[in-house]
TIVO-2410 file (N, C-alpha, C; in nm, 3 decimals):
# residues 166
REC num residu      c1      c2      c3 atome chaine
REC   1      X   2.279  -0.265  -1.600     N      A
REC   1      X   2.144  -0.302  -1.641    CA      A
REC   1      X   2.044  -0.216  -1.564     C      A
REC   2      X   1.924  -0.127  -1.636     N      A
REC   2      X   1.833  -0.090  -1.624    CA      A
REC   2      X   1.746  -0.141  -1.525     C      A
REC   3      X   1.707  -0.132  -1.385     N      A
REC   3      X   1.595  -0.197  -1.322    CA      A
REC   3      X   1.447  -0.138  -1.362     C      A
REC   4      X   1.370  -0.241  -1.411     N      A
REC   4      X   1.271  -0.209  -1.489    CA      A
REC   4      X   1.158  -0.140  -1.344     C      A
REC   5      X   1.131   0.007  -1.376     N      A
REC   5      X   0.991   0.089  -1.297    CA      A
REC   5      X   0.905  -0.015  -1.309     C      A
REC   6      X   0.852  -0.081  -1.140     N      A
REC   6      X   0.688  -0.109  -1.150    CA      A
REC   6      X   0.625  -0.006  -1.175     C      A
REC   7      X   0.503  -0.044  -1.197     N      A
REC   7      X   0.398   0.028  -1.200    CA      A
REC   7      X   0.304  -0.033  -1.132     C      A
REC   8      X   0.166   0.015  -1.140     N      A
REC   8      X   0.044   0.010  -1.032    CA      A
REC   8      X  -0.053  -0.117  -1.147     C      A
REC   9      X  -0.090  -0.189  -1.038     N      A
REC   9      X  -0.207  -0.292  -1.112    CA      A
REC   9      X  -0.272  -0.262  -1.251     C      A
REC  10      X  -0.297  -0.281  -1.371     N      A
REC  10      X  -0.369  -0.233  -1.458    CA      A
REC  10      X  -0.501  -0.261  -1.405     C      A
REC  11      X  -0.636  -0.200  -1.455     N      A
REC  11      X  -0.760  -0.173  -1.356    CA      A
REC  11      X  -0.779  -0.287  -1.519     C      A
REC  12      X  -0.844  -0.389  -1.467     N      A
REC  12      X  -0.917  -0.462  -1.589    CA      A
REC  12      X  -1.059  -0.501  -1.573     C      A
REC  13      X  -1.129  -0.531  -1.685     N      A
REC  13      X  -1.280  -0.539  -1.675    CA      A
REC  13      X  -1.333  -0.638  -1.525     C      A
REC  14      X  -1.446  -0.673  -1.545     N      A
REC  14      X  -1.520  -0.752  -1.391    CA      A
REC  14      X  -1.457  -0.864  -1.478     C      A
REC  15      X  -1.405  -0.947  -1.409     N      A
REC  15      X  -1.404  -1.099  -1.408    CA      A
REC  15      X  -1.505  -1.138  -1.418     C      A
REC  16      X  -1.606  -1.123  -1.358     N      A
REC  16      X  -1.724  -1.219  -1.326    CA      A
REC  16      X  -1.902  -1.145  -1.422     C      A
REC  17      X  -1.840  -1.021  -1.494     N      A
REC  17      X  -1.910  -0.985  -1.578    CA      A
REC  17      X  -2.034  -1.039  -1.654     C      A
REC  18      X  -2.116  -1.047  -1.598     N      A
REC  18      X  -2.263  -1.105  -1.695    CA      A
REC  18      X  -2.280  -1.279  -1.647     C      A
REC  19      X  -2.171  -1.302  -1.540     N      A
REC  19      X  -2.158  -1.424  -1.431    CA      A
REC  19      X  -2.252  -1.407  -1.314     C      A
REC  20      X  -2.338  -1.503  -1.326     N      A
REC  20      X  -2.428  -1.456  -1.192    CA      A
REC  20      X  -2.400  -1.588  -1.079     C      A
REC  21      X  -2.293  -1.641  -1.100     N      A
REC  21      X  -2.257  -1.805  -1.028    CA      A
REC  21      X  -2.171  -1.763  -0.933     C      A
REC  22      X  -2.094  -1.892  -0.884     N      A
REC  22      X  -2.050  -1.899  -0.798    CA      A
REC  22      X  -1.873  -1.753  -0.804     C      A
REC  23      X  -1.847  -1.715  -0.725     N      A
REC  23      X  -1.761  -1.583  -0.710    CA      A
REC  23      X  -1.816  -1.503  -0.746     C      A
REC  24      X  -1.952  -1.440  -0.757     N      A
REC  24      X  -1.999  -1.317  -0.827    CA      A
REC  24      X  -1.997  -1.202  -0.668     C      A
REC  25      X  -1.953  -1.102  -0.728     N      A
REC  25      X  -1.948  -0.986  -0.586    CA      A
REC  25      X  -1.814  -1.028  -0.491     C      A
REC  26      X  -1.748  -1.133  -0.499     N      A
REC  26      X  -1.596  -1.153  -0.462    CA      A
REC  26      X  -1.487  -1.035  -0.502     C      A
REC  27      X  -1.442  -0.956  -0.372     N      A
REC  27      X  -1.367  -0.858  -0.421    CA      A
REC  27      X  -1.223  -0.926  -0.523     C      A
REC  28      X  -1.188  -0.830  -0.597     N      A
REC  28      X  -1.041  -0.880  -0.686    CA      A
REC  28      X  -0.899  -0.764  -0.655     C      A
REC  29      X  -0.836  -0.867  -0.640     N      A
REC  29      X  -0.684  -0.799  -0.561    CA      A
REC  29      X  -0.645  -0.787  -0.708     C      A
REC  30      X  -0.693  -0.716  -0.835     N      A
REC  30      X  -0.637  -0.679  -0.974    CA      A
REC  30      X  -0.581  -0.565  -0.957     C      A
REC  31      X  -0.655  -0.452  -0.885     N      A
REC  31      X  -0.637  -0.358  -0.845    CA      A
REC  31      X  -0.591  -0.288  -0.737     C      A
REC  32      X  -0.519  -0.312  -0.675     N      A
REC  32      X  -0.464  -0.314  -0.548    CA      A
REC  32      X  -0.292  -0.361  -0.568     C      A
REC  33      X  -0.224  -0.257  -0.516     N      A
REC  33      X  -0.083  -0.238  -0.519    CA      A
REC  33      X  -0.020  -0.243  -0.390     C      A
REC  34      X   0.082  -0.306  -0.341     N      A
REC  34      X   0.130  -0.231  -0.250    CA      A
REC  34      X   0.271  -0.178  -0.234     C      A
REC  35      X   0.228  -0.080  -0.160     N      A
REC  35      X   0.367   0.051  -0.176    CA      A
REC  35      X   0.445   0.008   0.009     C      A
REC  36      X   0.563   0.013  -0.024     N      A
REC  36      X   0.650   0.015   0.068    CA      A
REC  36      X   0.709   0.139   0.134     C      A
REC  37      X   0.748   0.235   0.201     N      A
REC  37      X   0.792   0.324   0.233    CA      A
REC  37      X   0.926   0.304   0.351     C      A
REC  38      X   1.010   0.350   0.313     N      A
REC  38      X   1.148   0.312   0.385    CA      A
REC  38      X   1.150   0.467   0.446     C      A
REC  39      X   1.093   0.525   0.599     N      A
REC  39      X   1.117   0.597   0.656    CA      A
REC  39      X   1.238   0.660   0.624     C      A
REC  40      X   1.315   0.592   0.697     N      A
REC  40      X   1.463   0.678   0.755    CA      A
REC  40      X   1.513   0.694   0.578     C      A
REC  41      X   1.495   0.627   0.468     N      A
REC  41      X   1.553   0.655   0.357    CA      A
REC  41      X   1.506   0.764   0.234     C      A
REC  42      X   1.385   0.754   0.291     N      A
REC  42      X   1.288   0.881   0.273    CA      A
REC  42      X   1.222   0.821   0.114     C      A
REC  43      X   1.204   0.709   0.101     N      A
REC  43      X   1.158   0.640  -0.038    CA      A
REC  43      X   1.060   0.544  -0.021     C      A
REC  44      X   1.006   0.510  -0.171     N      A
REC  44      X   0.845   0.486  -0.163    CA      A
REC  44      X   0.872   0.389  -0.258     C      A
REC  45      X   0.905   0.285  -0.313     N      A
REC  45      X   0.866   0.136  -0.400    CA      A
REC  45      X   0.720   0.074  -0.414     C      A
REC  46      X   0.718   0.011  -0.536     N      A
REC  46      X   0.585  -0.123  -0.512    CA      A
REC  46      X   0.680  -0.177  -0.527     C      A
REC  47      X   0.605  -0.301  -0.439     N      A
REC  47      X   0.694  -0.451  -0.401    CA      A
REC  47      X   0.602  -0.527  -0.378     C      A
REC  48      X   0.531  -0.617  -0.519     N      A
REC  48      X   0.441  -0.673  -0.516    CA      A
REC  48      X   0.482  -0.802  -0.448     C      A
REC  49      X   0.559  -0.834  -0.351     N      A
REC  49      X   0.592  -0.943  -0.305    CA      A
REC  49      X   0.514  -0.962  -0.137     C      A
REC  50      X   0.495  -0.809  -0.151     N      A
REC  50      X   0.436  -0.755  -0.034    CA      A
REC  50      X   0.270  -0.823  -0.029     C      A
REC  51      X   0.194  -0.860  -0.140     N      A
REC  51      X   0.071  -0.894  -0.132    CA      A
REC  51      X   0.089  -1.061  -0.056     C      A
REC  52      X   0.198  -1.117  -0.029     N      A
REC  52      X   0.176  -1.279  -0.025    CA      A
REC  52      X   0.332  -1.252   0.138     C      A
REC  53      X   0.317  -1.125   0.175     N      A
REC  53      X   0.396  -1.091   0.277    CA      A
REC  53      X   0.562  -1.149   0.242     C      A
REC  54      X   0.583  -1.118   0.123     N      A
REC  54      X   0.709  -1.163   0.088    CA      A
REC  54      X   0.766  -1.029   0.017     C      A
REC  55      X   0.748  -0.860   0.045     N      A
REC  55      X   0.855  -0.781  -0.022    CA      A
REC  55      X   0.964  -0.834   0.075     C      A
REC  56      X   1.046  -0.722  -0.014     N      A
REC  56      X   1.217  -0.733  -0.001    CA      A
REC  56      X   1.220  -0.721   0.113     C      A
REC  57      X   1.183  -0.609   0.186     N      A
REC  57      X   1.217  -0.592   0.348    CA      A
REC  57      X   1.193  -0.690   0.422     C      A
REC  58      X   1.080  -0.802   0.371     N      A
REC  58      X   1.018  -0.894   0.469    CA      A
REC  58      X   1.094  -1.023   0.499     C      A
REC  59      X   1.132  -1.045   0.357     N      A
REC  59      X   1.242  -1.154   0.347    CA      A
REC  59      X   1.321  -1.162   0.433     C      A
REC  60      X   1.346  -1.335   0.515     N      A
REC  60      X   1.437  -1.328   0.604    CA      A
REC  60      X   1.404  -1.265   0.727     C      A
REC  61      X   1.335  -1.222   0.757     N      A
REC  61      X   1.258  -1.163   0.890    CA      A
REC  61      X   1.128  -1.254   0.941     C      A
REC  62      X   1.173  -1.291   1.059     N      A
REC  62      X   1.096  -1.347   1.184    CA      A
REC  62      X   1.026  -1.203   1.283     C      A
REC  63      X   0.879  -1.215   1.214     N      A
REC  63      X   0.796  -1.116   1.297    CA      A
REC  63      X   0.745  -1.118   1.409     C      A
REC  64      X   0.744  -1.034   1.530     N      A
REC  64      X   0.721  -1.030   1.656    CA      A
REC  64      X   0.622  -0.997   1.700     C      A
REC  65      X   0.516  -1.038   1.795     N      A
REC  65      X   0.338  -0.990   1.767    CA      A
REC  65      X   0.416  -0.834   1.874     C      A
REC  66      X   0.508  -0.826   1.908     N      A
REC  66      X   0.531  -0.708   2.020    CA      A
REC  66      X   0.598  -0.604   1.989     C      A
REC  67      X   0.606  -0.443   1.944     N      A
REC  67      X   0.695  -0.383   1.862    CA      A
REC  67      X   0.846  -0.331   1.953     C      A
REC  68      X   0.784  -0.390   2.100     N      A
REC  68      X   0.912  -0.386   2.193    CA      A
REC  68      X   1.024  -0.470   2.230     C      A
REC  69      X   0.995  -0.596   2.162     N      A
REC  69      X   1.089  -0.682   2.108    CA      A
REC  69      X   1.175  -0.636   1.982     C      A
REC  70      X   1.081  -0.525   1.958     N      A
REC  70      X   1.228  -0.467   1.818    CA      A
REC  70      X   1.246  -0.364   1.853     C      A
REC  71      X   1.339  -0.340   1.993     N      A
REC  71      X   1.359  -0.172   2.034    CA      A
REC  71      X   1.415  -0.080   1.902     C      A
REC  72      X   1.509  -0.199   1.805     N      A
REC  72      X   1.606  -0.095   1.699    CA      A
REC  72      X   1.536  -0.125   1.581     C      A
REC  73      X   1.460  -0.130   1.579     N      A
REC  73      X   1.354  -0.167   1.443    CA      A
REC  73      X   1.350  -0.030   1.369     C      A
REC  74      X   1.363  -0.026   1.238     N      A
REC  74      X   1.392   0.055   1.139    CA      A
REC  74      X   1.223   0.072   1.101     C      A
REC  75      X   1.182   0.172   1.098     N      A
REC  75      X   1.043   0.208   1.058    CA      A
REC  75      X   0.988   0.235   0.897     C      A
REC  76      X   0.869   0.105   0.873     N      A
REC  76      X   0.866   0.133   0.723    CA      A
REC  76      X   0.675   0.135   0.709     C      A
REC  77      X   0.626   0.136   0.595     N      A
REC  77      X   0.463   0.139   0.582    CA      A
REC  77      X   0.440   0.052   0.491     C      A
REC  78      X   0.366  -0.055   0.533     N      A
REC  78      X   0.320  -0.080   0.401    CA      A
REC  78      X   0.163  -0.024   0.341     C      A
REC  79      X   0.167   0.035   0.227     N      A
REC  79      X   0.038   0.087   0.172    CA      A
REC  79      X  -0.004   0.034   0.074     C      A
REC  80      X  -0.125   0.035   0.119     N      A
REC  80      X  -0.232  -0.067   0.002    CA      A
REC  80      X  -0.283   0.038  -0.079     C      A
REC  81      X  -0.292   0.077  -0.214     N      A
REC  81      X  -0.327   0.140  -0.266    CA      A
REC  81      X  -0.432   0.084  -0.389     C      A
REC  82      X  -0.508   0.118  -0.358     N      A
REC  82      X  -0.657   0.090  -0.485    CA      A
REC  82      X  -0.672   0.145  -0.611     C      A
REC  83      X  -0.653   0.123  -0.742     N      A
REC  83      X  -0.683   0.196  -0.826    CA      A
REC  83      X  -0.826   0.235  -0.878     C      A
REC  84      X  -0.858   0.282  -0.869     N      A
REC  84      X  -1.018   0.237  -0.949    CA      A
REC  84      X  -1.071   0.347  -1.093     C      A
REC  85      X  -1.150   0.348  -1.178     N      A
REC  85      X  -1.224   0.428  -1.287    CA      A
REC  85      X  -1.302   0.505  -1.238     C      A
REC  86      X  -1.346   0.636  -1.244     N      A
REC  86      X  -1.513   0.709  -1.282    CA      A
REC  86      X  -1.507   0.781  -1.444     C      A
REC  87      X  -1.623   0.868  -1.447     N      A
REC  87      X  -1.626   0.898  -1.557    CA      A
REC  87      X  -1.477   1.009  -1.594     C      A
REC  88      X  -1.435   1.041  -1.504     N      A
REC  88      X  -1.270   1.117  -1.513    CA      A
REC  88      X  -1.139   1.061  -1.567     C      A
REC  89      X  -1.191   0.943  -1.537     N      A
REC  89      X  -1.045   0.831  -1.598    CA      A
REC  89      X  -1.010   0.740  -1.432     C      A
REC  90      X  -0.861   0.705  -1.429     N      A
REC  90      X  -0.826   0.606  -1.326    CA      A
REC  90      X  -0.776   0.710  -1.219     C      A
REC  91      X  -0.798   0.688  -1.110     N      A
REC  91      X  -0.780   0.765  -0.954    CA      A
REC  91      X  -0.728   0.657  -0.838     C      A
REC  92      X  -0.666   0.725  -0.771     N      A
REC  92      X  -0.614   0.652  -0.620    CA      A
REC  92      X  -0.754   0.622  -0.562     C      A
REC  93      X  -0.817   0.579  -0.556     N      A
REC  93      X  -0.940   0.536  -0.488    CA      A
REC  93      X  -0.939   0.515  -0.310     C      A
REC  94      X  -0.856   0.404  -0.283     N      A
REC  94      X  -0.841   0.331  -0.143    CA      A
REC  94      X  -0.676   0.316  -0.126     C      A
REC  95      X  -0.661   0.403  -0.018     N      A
REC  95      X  -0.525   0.415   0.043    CA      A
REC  95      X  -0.538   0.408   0.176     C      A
REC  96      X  -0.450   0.289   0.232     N      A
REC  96      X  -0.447   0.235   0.347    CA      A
REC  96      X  -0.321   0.180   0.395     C      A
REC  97      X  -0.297   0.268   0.532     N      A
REC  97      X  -0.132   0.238   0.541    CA      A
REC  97      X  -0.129   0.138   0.665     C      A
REC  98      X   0.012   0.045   0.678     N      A
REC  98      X   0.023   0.009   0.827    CA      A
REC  98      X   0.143   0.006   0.844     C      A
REC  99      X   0.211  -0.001   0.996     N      A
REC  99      X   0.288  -0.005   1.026    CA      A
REC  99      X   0.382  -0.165   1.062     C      A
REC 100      X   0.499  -0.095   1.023     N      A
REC 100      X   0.610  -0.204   1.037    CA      A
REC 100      X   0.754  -0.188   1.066     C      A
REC 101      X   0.821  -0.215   1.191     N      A
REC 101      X   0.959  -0.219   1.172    CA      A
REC 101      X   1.037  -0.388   1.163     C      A
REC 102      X   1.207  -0.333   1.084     N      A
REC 102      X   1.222  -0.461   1.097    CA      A
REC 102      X   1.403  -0.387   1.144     C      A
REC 103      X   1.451  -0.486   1.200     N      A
REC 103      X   1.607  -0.503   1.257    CA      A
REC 103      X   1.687  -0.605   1.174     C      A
REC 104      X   1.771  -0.579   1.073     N      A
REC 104      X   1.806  -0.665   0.968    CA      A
REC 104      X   1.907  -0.742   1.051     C      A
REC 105      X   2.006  -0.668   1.151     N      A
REC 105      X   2.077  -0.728   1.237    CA      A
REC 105      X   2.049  -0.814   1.286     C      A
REC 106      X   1.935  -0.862   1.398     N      A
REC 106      X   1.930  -0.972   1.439    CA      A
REC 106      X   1.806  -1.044   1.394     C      A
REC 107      X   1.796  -0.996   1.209     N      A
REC 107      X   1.677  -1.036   1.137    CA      A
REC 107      X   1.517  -1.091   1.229     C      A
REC 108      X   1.512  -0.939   1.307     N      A
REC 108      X   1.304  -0.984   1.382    CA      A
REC 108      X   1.271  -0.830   1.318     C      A
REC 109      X   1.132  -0.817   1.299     N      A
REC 109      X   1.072  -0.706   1.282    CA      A
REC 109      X   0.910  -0.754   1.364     C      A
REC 110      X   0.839  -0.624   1.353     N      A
REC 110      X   0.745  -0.623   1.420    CA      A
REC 110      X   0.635  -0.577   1.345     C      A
REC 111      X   0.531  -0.628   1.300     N      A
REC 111      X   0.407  -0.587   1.235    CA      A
REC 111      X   0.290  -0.692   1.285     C      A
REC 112      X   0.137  -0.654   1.254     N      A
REC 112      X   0.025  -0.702   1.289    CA      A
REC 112      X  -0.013  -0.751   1.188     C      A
REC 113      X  -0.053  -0.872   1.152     N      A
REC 113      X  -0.102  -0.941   0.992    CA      A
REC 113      X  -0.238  -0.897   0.994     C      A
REC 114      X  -0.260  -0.927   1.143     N      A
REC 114      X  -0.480  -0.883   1.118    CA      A
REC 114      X  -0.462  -0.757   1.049     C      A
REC 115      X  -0.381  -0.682   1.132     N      A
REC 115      X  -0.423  -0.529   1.057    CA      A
REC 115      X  -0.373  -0.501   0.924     C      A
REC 116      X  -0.253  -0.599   0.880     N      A
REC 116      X  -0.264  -0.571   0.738    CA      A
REC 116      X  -0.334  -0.620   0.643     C      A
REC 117      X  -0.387  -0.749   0.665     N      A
REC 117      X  -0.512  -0.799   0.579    CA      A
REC 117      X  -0.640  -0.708   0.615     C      A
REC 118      X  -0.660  -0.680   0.759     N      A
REC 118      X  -0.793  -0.592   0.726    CA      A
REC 118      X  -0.768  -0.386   0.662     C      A
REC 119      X  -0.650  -0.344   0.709     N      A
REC 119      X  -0.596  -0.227   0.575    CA      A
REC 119      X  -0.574  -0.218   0.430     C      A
REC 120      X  -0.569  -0.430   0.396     N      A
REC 120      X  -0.608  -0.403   0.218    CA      A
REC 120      X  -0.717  -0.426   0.206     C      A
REC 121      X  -0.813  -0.518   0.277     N      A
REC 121      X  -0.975  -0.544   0.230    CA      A
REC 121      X  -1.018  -0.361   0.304     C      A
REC 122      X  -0.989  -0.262   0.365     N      A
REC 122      X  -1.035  -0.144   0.356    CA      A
REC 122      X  -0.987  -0.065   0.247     C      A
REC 123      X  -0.856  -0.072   0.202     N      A
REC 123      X  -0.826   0.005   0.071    CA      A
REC 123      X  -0.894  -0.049  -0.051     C      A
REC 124      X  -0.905  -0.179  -0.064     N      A
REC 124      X  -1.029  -0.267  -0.169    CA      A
REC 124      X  -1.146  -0.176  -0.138     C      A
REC 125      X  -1.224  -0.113  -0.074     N      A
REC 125      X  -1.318  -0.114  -0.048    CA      A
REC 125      X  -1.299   0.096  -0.031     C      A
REC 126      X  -1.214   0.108  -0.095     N      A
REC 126      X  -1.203   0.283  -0.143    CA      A
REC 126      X  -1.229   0.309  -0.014     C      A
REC 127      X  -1.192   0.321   0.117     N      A
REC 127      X  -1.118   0.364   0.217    CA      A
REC 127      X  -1.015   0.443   0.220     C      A
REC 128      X  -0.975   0.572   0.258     N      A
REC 128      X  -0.862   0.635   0.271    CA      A
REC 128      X  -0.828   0.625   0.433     C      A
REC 129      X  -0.719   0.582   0.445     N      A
REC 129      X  -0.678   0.601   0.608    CA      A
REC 129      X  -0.505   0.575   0.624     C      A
REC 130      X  -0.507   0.743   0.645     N      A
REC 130      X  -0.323   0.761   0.637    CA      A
REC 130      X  -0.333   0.810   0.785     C      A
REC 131      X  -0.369   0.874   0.824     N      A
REC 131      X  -0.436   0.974   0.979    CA      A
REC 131      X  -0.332   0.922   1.069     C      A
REC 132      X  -0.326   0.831   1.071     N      A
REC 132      X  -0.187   0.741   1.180    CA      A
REC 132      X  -0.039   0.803   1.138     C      A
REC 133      X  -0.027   0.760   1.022     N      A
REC 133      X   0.136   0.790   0.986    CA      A
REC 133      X   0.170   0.924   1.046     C      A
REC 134      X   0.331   0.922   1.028     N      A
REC 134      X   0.417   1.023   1.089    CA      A
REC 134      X   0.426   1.137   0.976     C      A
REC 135      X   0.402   1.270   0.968     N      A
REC 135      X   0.443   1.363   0.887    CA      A
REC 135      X   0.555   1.357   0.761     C      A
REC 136      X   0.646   1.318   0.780     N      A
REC 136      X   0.758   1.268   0.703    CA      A
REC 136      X   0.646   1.139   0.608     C      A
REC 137      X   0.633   1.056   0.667     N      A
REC 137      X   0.596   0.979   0.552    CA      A
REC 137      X   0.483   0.973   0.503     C      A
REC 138      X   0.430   1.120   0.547     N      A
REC 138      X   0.280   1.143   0.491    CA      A
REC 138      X   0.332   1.199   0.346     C      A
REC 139      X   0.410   1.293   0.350     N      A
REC 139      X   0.466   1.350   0.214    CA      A
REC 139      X   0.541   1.271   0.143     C      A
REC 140      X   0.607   1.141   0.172     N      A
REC 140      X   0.663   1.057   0.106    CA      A
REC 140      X   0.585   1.035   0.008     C      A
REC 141      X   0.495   0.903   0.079     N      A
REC 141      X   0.370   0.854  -0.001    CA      A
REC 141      X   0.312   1.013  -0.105     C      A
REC 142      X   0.264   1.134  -0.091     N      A
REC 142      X   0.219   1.181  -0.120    CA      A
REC 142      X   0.285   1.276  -0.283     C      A
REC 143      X   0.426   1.271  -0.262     N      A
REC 143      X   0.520   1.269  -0.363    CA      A
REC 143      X   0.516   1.138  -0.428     C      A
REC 144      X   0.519   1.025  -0.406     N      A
REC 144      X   0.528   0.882  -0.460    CA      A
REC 144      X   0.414   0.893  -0.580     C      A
REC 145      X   0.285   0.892  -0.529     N      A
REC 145      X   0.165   0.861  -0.608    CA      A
REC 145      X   0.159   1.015  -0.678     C      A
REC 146      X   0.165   1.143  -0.693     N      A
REC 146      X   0.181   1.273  -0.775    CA      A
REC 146      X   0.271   1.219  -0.859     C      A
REC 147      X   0.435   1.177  -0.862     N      A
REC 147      X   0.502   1.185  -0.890    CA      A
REC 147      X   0.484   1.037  -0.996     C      A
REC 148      X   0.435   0.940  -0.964     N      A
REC 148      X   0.383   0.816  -1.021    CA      A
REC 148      X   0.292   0.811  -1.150     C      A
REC 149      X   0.222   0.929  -1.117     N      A
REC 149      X   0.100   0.919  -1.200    CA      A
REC 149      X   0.017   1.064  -1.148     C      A
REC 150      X   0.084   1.157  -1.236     N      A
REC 150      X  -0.028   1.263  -1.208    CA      A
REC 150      X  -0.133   1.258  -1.221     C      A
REC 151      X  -0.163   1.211  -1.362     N      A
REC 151      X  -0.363   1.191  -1.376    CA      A
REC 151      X  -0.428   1.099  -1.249     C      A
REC 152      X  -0.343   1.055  -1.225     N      A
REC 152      X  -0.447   0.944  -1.102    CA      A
REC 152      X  -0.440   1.037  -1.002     C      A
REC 153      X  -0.362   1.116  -0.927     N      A
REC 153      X  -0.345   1.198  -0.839    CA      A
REC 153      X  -0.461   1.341  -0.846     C      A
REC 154      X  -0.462   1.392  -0.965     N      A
REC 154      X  -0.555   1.521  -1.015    CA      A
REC 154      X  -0.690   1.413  -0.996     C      A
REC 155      X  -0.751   1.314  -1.017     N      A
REC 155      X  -0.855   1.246  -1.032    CA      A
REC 155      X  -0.895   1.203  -0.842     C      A
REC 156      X  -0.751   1.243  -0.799     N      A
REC 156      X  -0.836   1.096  -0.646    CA      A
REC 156      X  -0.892   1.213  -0.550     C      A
REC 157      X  -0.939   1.181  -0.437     N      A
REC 157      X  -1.047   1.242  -0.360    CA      A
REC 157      X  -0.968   1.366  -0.278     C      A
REC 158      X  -1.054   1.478  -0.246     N      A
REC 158      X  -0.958   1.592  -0.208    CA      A
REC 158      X  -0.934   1.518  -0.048     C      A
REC 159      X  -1.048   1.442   0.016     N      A
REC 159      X  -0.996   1.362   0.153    CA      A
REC 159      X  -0.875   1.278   0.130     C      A
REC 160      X  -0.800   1.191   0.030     N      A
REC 160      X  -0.654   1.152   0.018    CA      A
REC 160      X  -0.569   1.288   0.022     C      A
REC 161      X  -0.604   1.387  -0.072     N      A
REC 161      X  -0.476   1.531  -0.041    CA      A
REC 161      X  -0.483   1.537   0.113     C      A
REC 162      X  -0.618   1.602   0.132     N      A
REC 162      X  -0.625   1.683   0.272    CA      A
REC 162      X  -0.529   1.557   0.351     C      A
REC 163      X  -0.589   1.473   0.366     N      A
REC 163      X  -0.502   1.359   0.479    CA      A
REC 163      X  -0.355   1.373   0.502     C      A
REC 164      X  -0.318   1.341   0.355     N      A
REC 164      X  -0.187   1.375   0.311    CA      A
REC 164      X  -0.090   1.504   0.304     C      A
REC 165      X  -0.194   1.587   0.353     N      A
REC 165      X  -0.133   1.733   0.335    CA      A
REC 165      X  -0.094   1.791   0.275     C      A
REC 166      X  -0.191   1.770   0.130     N      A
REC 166      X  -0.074   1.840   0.032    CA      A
REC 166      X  -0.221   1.970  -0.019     C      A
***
């Protein structure tokens, strides 16, 4: 059996369109994906399970506020990626990565929740910030989203290439 390709959020009209009440100007997680990156495997997934901190990798893992409690922690990213419209069509808008390892062995990994809730309300908010990541998984991600969707890639900001190095 075929495992069916995600794809990236469809970008849909304002919710709150011609609504001037209560939620009006409330950002919407419609648009907003997140991408997983498995370092050492050299691969890039969406794992929308990841928005409610439940992708695959997370499952079953007890997180550590300390990344030295996971000396053998396997290194992965999670990236928030934004889709958004201009008059060009749909573009990577807001790309925002963070860091995470996890040790499936004695199921602990190590990540920061502040910083991943405040890396998707910055990718919501068409932010690019890869500048941290390691070389290797700068070109991951950077093959992932080309390779995903060229038109969105030819459309997004030359500051996502440059970052990304491509």
């Amino acid at each position: 059996m075929e495992k069916k390709k995600l794809g990236f959020n469809i970008i849909k009209s304002d919710p709150t369109d011609g609504h001037r009440g209560y939620g009006k100007g409330a950002l919407s997680l419609d648009n907003v994906s997140p991408v997983i990156i498995d370092v050492e495997a050299g691969e890039a997934t969406i794992d929308v399970g990841a928005m409610h901190a439940r992708s695959v990798i997370e499952k079953g893992i007890k997180f550590l506020p300390s990344k030295e409690e996971v000396p053998n922690g396997k290194p992965h990213w999670l990236v928030w990626v934004t889709i958004d419209r201009d008059e060009n069509g749909p573009y990577y808008a807001g790309v925002t990565a963070c860091e995470m390892t996890v040790d499936r062995e004695i199921r602990r990994g190590y990540k920061s929740l502040p910083e991943h809730v405040n890396r998707m309300d910055k990718s919501l908010k068409r932010h690019i910030i890869v500048d941290h990541m390691d070389n290797r998984s700068k070109k991951i991600l950077a093959n992932f989203l080309r390779e995903h969707n060229e038109e969105y890639w030819n459309h997004s900001s030359e500051k996502l290439k440059e970052d990304l190095f491509v």
